[in-house]
Structures are given as structure tokens and as C-alpha cells.
MIGUMAR-888266 format. One record per residue (C-alpha): residue in three letters; x negated, y negated, z; residue number from 1. Coordinates in steps of 0.25 Angstrom, whole numbers. Each point is the difference from the previous one (the first is absolute). Layout:
# residues N
@type=ALA&east=X&north=Y&up=Z&seq=NUM
...
***
This chain:
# residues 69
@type=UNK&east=69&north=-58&up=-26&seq=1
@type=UNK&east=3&north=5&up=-14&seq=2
@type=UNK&east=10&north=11&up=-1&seq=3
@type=UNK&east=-5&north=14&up=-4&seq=4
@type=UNK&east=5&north=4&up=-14&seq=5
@type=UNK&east=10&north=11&up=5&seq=6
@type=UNK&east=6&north=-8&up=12&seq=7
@type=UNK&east=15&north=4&up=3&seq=8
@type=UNK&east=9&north=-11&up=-4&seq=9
@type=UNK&east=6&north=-3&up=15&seq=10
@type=UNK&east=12&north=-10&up=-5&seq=11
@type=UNK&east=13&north=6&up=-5&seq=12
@type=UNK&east=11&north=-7&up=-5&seq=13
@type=UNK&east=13&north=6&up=5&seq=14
@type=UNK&east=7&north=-3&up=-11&seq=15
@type=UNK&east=-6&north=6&up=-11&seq=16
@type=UNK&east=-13&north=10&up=5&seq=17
@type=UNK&east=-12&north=-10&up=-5&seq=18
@type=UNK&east=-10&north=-1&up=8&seq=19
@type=UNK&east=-13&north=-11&up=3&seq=20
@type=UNK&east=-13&north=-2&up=5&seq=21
@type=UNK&east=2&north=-13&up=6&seq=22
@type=UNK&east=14&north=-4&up=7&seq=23
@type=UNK&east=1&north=-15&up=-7&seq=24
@type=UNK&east=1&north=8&up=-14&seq=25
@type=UNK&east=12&north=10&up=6&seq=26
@type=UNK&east=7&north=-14&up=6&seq=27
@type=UNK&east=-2&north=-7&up=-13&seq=28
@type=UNK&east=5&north=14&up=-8&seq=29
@type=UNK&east=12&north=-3&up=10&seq=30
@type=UNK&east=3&north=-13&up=-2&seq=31
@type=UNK&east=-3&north=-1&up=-17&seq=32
@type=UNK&east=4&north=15&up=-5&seq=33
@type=UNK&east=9&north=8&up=10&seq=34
@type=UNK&east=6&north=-11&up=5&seq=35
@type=UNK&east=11&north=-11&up=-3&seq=36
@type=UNK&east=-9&north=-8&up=-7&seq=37
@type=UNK&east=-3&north=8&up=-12&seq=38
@type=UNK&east=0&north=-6&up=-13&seq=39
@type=UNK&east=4&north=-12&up=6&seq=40
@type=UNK&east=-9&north=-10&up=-6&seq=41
@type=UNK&east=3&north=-5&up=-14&seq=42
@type=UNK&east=-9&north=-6&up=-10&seq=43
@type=UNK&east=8&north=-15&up=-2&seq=44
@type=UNK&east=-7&north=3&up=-15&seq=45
@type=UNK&east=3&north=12&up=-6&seq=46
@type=UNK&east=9&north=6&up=11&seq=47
@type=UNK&east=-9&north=13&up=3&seq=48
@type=UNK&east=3&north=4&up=15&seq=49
@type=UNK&east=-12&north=4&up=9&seq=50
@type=UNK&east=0&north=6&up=14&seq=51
@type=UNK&east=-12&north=-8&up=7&seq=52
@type=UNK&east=-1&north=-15&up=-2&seq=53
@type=UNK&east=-16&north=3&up=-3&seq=54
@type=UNK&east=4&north=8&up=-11&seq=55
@type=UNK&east=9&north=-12&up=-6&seq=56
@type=UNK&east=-11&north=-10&up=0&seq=57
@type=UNK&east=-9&north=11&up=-6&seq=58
@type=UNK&east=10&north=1&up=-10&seq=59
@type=UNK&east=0&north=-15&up=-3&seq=60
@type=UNK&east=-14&north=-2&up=-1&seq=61
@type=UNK&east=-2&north=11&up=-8&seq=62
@type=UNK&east=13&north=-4&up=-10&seq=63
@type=UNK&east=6&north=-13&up=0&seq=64
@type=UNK&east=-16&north=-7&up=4&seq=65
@type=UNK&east=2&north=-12&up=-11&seq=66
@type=UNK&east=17&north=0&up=3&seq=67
@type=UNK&east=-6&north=-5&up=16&seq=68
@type=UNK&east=-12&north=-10&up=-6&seq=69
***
């Protein structure tokens, strides 16, 4: 069930060589950071740009928190 601490990293991104464990982190690595969607989503506050929509909120939370009360 648990993968073994040396277990090859079967999931390649063909455009720049990084490999995964898990195929939903390569599709995700595609679609926010090699794709066409990087830096693509914008802090509406202080401008800052992020890759992953997950990362943005993140980014709120962490620095605009009373700004979103």
C-alpha cells in the first residue's frame, strides 16, 4: 500500500524531464507549471502571480487574512 522509500518515479513530463510518483501530480505539474497556465493567477491585492489556484488562496490566507474579513 505504502510505496517503498526508493521507488522509481514512473511519470515523466515530456517537457522538461520531472518525474512523479503518482500521475494526478505529473497532470497537475502540466497543467500549472509546464503548461500554458503558469503564472496565470493574480493576486487582485497585491498583484503577485502564482501558478496553481491552491497556492493563491494559500497566499491570501496567509497575507491579505484581515483585507478578506
Amino acid at each position: 500500500i505504502f510505496p517503498e522509500a526508493g521507488e522509481a518515479r514512473q511519470h515523466e513530463c515530456r517537457l522538461c524531464g520531472r518525474t512523479y510518483k503518482r500521475r494526478h501530480h505529473l497532470v497537475r505539474h502540466l497543467r500549472y507549471e509546464c503548461g500554458s497556465a503558469r503564472k496565470q493567477q493574480q493576486c487582485t491585492i497585491c498583484g503577485k502571480r502564482y501558478s496553481r489556484p491552491d497556492t493563491l488562496q494559500e497566499h491570501y490566507v496567509l497575507y491579505h487574512r484581515a483585507c478578506l474579513i
